[in-house]
MIMIGU-226206 format. One line per field, with one value per residue (C-alpha): x, y, z; residue number from 1. Coordinates in nm, 3 decimals. Each point is the difference from the previous one (the first is absolute). Example, Ala and Ser with C-alpha at 12.3 -4.5 7.8 and 13.67 -1.06 7.14 Angstrom:
<recs>
X	(1.230;0.137);
Y	(-0.450;0.344);
Z	(0.780;-0.066);
lumlo	(1;2);
</recs>
This chain:
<recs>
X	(-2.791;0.078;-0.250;-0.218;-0.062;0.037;0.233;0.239;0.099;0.146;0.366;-0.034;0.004;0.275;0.253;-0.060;0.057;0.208;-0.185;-0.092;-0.342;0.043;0.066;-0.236;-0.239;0.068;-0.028;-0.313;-0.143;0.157;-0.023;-0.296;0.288;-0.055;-0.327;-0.034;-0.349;-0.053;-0.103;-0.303;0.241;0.135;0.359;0.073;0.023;0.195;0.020;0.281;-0.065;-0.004;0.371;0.072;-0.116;0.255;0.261;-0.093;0.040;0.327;0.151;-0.128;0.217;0.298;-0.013;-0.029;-0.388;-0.136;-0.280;-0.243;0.090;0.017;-0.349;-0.090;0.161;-0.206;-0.325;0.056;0.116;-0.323;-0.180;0.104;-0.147;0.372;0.060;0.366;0.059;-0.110;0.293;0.120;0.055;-0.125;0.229;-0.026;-0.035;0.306;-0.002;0.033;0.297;0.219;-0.089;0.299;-0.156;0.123;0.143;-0.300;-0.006;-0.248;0.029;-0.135;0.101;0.201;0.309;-0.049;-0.013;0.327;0.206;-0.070;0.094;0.313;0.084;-0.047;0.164;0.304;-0.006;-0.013;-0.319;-0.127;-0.358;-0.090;0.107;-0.280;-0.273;0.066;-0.083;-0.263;-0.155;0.015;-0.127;-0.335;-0.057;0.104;-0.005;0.281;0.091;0.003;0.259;0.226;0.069;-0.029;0.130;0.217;0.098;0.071;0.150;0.271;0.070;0.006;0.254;0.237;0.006;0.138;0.260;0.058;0.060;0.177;-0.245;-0.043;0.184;0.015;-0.129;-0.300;-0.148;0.030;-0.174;-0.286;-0.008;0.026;-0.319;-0.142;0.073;-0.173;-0.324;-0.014;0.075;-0.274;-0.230;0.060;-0.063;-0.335;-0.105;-0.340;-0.004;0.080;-0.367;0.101;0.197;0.289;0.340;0.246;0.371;0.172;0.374;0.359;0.277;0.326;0.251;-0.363;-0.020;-0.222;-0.344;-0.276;-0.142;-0.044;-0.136;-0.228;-0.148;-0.071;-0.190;-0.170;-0.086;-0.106;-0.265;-0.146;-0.068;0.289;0.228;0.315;0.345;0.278;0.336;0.190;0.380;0.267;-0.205;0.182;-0.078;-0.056;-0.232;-0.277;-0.013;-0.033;-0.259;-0.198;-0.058;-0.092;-0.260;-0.137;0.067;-0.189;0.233;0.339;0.092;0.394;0.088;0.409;0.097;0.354;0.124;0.234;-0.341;-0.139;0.193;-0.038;-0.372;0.011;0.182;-0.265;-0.263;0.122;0.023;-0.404;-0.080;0.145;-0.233;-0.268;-0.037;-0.121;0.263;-0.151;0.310;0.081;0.218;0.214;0.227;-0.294;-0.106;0.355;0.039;-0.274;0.140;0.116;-0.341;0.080;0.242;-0.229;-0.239;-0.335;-0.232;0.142;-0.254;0.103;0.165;-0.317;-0.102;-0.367;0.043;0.200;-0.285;-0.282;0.260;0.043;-0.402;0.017;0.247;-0.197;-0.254;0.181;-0.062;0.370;0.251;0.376;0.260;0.305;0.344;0.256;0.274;0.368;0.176;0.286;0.256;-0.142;0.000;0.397;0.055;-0.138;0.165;0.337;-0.100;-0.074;0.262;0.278;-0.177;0.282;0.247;-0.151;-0.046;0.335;0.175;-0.286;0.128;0.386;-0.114;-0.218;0.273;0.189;-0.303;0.035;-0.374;-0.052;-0.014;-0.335;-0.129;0.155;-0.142;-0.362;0.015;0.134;-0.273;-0.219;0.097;0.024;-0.287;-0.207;0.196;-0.041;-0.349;-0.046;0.161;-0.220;-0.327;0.144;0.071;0.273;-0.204;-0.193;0.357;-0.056;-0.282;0.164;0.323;-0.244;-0.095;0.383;0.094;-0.304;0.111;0.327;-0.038;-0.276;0.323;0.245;0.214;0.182;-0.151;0.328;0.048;-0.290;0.147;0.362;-0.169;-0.245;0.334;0.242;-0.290;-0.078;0.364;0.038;-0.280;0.096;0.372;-0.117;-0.298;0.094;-0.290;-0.189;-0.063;-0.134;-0.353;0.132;0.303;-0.273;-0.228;0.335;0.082;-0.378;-0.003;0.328;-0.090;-0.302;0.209;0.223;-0.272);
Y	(2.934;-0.339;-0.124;-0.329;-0.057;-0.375;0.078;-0.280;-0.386;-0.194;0.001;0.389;-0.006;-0.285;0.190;0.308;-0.118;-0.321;-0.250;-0.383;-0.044;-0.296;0.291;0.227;-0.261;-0.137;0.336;0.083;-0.361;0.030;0.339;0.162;0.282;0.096;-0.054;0.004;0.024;-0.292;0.085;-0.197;-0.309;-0.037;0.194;0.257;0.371;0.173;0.387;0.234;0.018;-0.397;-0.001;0.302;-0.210;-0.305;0.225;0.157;-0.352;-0.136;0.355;-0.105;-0.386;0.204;0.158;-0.320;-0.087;-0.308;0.018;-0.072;0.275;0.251;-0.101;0.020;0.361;0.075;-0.097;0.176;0.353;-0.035;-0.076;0.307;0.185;0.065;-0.117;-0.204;0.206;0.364;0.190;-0.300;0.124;-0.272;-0.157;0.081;-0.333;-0.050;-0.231;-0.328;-0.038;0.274;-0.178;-0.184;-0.365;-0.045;-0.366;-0.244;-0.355;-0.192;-0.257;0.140;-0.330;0.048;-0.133;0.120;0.346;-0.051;-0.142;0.361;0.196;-0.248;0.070;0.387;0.009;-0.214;0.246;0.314;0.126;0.171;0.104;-0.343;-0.155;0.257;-0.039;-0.397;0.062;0.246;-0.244;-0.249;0.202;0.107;-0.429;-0.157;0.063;0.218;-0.250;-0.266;0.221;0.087;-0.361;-0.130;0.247;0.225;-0.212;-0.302;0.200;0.141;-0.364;-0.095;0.272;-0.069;-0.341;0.112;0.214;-0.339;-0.147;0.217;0.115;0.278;0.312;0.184;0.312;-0.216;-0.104;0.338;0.119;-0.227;0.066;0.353;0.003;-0.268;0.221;0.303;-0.180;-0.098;0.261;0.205;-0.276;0.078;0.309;0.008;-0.270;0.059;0.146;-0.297;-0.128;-0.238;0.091;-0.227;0.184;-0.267;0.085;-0.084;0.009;-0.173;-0.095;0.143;-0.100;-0.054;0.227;-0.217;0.191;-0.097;-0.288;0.237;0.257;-0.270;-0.104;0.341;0.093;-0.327;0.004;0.402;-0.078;-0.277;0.302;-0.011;0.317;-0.093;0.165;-0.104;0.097;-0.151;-0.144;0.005;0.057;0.001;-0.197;0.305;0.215;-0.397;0.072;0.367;0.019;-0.321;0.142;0.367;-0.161;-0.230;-0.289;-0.313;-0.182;0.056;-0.160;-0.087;-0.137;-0.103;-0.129;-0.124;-0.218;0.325;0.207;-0.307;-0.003;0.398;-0.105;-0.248;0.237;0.252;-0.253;-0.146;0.451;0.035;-0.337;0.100;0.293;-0.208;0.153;-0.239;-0.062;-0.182;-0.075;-0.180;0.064;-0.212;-0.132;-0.163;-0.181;-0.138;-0.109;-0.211;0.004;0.320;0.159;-0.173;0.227;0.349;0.037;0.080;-0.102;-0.147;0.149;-0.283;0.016;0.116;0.348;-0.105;-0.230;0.303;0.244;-0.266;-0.096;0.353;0.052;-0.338;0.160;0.355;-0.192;-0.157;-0.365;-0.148;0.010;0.079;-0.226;0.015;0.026;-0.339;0.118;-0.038;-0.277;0.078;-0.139;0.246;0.300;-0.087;-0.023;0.304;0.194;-0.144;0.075;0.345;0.110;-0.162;0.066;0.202;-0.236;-0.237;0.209;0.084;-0.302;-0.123;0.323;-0.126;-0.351;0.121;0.255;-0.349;-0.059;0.292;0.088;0.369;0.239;0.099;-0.331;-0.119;0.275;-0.056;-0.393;0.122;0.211;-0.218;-0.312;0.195;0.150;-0.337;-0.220;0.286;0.041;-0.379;-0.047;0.215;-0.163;-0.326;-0.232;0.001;-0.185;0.363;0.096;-0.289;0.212;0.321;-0.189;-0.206;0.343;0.143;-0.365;0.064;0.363;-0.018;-0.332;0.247;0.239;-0.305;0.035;-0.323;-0.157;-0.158;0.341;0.010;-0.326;0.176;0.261;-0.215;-0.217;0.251;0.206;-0.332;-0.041;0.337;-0.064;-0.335;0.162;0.326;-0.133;-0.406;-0.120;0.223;0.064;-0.357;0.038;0.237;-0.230;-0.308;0.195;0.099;-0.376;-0.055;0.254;-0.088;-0.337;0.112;0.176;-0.301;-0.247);
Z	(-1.942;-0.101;-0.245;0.096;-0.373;-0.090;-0.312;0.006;-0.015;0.172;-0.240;0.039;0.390;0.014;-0.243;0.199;0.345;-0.073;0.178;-0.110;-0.117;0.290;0.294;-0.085;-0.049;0.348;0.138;-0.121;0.118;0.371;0.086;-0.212;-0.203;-0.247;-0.120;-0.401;-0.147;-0.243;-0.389;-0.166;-0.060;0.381;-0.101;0.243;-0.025;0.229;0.049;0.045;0.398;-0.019;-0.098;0.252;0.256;-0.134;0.011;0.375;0.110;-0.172;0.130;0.371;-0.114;-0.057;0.326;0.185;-0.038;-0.023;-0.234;0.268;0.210;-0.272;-0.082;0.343;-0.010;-0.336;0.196;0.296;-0.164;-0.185;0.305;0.174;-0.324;-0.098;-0.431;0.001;-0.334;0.114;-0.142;-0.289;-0.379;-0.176;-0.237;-0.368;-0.193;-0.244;-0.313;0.094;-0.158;0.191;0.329;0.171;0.065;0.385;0.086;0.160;-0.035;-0.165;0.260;0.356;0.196;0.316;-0.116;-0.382;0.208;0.216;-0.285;-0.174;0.290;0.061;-0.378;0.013;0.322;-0.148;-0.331;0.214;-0.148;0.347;-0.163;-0.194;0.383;0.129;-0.292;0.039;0.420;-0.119;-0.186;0.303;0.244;-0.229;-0.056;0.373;0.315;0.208;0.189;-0.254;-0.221;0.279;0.080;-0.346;-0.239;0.231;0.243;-0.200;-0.317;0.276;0.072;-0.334;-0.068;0.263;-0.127;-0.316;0.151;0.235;-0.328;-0.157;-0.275;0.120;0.128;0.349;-0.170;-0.108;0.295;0.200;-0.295;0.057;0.419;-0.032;-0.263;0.224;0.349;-0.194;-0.055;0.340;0.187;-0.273;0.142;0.328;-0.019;-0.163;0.265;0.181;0.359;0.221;0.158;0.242;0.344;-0.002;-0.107;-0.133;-0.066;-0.285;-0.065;-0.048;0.302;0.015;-0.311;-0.239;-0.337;-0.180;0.015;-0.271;0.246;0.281;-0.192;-0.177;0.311;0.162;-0.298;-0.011;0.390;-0.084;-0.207;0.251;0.182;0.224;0.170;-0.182;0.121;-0.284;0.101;-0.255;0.027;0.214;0.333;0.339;0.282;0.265;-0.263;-0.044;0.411;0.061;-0.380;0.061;0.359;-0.106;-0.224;0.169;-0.327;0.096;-0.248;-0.121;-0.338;-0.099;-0.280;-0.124;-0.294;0.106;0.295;0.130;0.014;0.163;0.265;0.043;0.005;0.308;0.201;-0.094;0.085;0.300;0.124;-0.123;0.183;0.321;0.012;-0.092;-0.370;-0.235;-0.300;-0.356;-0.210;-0.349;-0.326;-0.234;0.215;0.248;-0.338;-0.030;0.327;0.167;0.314;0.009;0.172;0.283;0.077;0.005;0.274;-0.108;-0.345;-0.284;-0.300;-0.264;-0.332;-0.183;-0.037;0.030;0.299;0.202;-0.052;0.135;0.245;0.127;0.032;0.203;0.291;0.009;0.069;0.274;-0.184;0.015;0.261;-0.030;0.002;0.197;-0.138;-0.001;0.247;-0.197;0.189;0.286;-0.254;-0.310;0.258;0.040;-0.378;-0.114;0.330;-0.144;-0.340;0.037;0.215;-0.219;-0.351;-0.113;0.123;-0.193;-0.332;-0.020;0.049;-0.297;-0.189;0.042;-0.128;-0.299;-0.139;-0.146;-0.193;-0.204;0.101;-0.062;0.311;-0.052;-0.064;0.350;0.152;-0.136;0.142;0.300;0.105;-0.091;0.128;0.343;0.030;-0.119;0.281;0.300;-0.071;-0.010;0.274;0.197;-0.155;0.123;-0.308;-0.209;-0.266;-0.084;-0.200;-0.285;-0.110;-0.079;-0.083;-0.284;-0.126;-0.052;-0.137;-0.252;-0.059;-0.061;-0.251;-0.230;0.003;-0.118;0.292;0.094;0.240;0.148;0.117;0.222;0.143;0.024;0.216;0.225;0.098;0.069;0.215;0.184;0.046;0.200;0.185;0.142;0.068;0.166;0.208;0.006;0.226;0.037;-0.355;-0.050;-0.097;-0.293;-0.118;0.010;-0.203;-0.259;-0.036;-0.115;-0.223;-0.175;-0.030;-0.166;-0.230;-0.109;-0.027);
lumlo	(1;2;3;4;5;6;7;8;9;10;11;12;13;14;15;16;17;18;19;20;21;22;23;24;25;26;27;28;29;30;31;32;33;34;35;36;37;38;39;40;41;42;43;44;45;46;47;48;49;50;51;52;53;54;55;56;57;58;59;60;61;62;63;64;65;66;67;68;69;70;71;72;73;74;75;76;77;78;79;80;81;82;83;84;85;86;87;88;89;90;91;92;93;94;95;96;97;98;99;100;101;102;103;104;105;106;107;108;109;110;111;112;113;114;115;116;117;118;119;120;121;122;123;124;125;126;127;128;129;130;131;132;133;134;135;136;137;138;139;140;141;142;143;144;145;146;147;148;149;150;151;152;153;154;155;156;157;158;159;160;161;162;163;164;165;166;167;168;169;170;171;172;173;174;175;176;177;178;179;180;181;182;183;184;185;186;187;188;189;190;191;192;193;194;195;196;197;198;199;200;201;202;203;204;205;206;207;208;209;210;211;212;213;214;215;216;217;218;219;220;221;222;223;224;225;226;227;228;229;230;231;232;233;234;235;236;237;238;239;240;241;242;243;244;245;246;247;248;249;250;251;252;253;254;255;256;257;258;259;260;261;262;263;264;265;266;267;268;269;270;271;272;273;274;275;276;277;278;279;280;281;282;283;284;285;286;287;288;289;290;291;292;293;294;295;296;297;298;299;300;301;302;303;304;305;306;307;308;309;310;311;312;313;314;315;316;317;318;319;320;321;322;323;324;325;326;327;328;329;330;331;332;333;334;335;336;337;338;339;340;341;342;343;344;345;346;347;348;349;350;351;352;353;354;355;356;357;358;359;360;361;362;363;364;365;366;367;368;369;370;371;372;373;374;375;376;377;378;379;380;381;382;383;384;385;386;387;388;389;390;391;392;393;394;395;396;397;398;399;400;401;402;403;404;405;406;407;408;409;410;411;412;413;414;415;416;417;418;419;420;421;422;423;424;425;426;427;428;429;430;431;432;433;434;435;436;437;438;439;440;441);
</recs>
């Protein structure tokens, strides 16, 4: 039996449990737990079961809990006449002094809160990264720390590696913890309440996950039958699943302009059968023309706007758009592009081997610059390249590589294109003489 005997203060409970005076504080105002007796002078008193409870509810956190719906959990064991701590040994109370302090801020603002996970996260220190979110979760909103400490510390992070200040290893240390607590989240999501099924995934060619997986979890607790299928989806599986289902809404999101272009051709398959498609992602945000291209709903470039915008078209409130048809003369290019890609690679390769350019390096480019101009091609502007090619220009100058390289290698490809597919090729070798003008101004 745990005893109810108010016996201690409030230091007592804080060293024991390692919360801030601020969180517990907060969760005693918000959600009624625990609830300390108060001695003749207003301090509180709280009793052995009163720091049970605490614990009960930061174990339910490190399963995935918000703090509202382990409360909720709390309430409704006790409501079915079941005790949450039937079967606990209470905790024997140590000396203050032997009691490892855990990490928690003394500043509980937003981005006081994501700096500390971005620090732990960038120090490796996996369980000060999940006491910071801990401590998050118990003072805001889920959704509110998704997009702001989650979703924006990820960002934040892969700036840094952008940068170079900080390493590979790094940020898939921060999306893996960050992946965790989602997919925690989404499991310890309410039964959905409303009918409509929305699925949630990534086109062909697309790895990058977290914003997916954000917004299924995000859409699940609006009460919504989410199906999240992750990365790497093929076209023929969104057709037969979305129709097995019966998804009122299927959700896409890339982050580069390959996956993009692996995305229209997905959309324009879902459209033809009369599935609705919502889409968005990094590279929309880069591009402003670039929705043009994808049949269906663009949802914005803010996480907020896509979920309201995704409650408008359930509701059958917006119409689709339809796609901007690639011109006759882009149709040829990328036909002649594609079919004499290697052509064109290896007479680049031939070139690029007088340079003294290391093999893998020209192999990297390669692939890339290939895959950015075919997938253009197809989406019908040239122009979408500069975007990616502004990235690798930014990359490769936080890495002190020359940058007369980059110029070596965007005039010797655009040579080999104009030689192997002369006219037809123009819309490509126009968009090369922009781009290394660019470069020399």
């Amino acid at each position: 039996m745990v005893s109810t005997t108010p016996a201690f203060n409030l230091k007592v409970v804080l060293k024991e449990t390692g919360l801030t005076a601020d969180t517990l504080r907060a969760w005693e105002r918000r959600y009624g737990l625990p609830v300390p007796q108060r001695t003749a002078g207003g301090h509180r008193l709280y009793s052995q079961r009163d720091i049970e409870t605490i614990k009960w509810l930061m174990k339910c956190q490190a399963e995935g809990l918000s703090i509202s719906r382990a409360v909720d959990l709390w309430n409704e064991q006790l409501a079915s006449g079941t005790d949450p701590l039937a079967g606990t040994t209470p905790s024997t109370l140590v000396p203050t002094s032997s009691v490892p302090v855990q990490h928690q801020s003394s500043d509980t603002t937003l981005d006081s809160l994501r700096a500390d996970w971005i620090e732990a996260c960038l120090s490796f220190s996996e369980s000060t990264a999940e006491q910071t979110l801990n401590q998050a979760f118990s003072i805001f909103p889920v959704e509110v720390v998704c997009i702001e400490v989650l979703q924006k510390g990820i960002s934040e992070i892969g700036d840094l590696w952008y940068e170079n200040r900080a390493s590979v290893q790094q940020e898939h240390f921060a999306s893996g913890l960050a992946m965790r607590r989602l997919d925690a989240l989404m499991s310890a999501s309410p039964a959905p309440t409303r009918k409509q099924t929305v699925f949630v995934g990534c086109p062909p060619d697309e790895w990058h996950t977290l914003t997916p997986l954000l917004i299924s979890l995000l859409l699940r607790r609006r009460g919504l039958d989410v199906l999240y299928f992750g990365a790497n989806i093929p076209v023929a599986q969104f057709s037969d699943t979305v129709k097995n289902v019966k998804a009122n809404l299927v959700v896409l999101a890339a982050q580069q302009l390959t996956s993009a272009a692996t995305l229209q051709r997905s959309a324009l398959m879902l459209s033809s059968q009369k599935i609705p498609v919502a889409f968005g992602g990094r590279i929309f945000n880069l591009n402003s023309d670039l929705p043009d291209a994808i049949p269906g709903y663009f949802l914005g470039q803010e996480l907020y706007r896509a979920l309201e915008e995704i409650e408008l078209i359930l509701n059958g409130n917006l119409k689709p758009h339809q796609a901007k048809v690639a011109s006759q003369i882009y149709g040829a290019a990328h036909q002649a592009f594609v079919s004499r890609r290697a052509q064109i690679e290896m007479k680049t390769k031939e070139s690029l081997e007088l340079l003294s350019l290391s093999p893998e390096n020209i192999g990297i480019a390669m692939y890339f610059m290939g895959e950015n101009i075919a997938a253009a091609l197809q989406l019908g502007n040239m122009s979408f390249v500069s975007a990616e090619l502004d990235w690798l220009q930014g990359l490769l100058q936080a890495r002190s590589s020359p940058a007369t390289q980059l110029a070596s290698f965007l005039q010797t490809y655009s040579n080999a294109i104009t030689e192997v597919t002369q006219r037809q090729g123009e819309p490509i070798s126009e968009w090369f003489a922009t781009a290394l003008h660019n470069f020399k101004t």
